[in-house]
C-alpha positions in Angstrom: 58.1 0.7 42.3 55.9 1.4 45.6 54.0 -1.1 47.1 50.2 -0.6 48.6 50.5 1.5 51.2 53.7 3.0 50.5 54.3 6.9 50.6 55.7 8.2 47.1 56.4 10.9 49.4 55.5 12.3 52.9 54.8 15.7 53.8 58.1 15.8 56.7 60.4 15.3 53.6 62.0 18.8 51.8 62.9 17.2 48.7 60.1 15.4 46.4 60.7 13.6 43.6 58.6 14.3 40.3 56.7 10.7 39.1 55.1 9.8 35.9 52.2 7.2 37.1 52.8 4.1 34.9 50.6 1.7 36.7 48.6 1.3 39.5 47.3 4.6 41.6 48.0 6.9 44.8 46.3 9.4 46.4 47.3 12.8 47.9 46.9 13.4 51.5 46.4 16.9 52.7 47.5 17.2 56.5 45.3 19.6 58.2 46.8 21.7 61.5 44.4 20.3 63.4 45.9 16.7 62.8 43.2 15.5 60.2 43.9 13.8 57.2 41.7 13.8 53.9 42.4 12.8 50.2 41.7 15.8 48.1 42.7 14.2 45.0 43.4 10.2 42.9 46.5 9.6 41.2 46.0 6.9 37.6 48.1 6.0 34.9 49.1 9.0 32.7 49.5 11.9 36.0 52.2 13.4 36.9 52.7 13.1 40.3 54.6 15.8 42.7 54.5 18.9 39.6 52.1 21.3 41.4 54.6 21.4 44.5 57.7 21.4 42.4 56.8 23.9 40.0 55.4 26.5 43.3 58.2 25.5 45.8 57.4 25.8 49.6 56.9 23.6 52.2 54.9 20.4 51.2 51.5 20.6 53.7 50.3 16.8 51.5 51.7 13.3 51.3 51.5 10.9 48.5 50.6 7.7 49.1 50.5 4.3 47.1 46.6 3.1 46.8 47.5 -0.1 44.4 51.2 -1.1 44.0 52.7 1.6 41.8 55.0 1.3 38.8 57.1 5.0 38.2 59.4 6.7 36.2 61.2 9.2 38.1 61.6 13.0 35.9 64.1 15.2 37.1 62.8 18.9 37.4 65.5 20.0 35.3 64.9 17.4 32.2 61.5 18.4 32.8 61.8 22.0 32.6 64.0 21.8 29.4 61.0 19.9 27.6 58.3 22.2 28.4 60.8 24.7 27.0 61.8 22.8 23.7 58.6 21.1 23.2 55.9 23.8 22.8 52.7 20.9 22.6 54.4 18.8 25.8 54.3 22.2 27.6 50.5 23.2 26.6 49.6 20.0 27.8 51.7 20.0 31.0 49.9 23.9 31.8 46.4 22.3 30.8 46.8 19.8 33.3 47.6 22.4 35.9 44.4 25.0 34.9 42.5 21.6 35.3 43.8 21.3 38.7 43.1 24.8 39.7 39.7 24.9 38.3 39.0 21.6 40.1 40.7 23.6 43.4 38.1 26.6 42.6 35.3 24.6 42.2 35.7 22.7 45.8 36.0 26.2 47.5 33.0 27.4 45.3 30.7 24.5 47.0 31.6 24.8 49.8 31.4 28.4 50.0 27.4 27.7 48.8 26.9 24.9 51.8 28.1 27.6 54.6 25.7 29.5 53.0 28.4 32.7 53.8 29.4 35.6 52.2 32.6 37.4 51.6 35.4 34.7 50.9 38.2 36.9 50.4 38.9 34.5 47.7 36.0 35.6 45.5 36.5 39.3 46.5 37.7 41.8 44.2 38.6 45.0 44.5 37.7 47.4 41.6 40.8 50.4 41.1 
């Protein structure tokens, strides 16, 4: 259980926890270098909360923090992991979820590649061998 307010977990912490969202909701907070804060995405019932940063390792640059008290059920990576490898439909669904993410990630750069009006994101370059 986290309460309003509450961080699930905070960007200064090495270990995170994996969470399945049973009730309530949370949002992620990316901390900038510059010290600015902004939500870049909403946590409901039904996400998995902390699976894009377990499943790439690294240093955490976001927090997550409680929007409405939250109910959770803590997944360990490895109980996890074994699923996606047992259960071939649990693991589609899990990899959906993260090409939805991604897309979603694309898209934001997309627009506002189009409102700088720029060219050349080294993002959207490709080189042709």
């Amino acid at each position: 259980m986290f309460k309003k307010n509450e961080f699930l977990f905070h960007e200064d912490e090495e270990e995170i926890e994996l969470y399945f969202l049973v009730a309530g909701s949370a949002k992620n907070i990316l901390h900038k270098t510059n010290g600015e804060q902004f939500s870049v995405r909403y946590y409901y019932p039904g996400d998995l909360i902390g699976l894009m940063i377990m499943l790439a390792g690294g240093q955490m640059t976001f927090s997550v923090q409680a929007i409405q008290d939250c109910e959770v059920i803590l997944l360990k990576k490895t109980a996890l992991l074994q699923v996606m490898t047992d259960n071939k439909a649990f693991s589609e669904i899990v990899l959906e979820g993260i090409g939805d993410r991604m897309k979603t990630l694309y898209d934001e750069i997309k627009q506002e590649h189009n409102r700088e009006d720029t060219e050349n994101i080294p993002l959207f370059v490709r080189e042709l061998t």
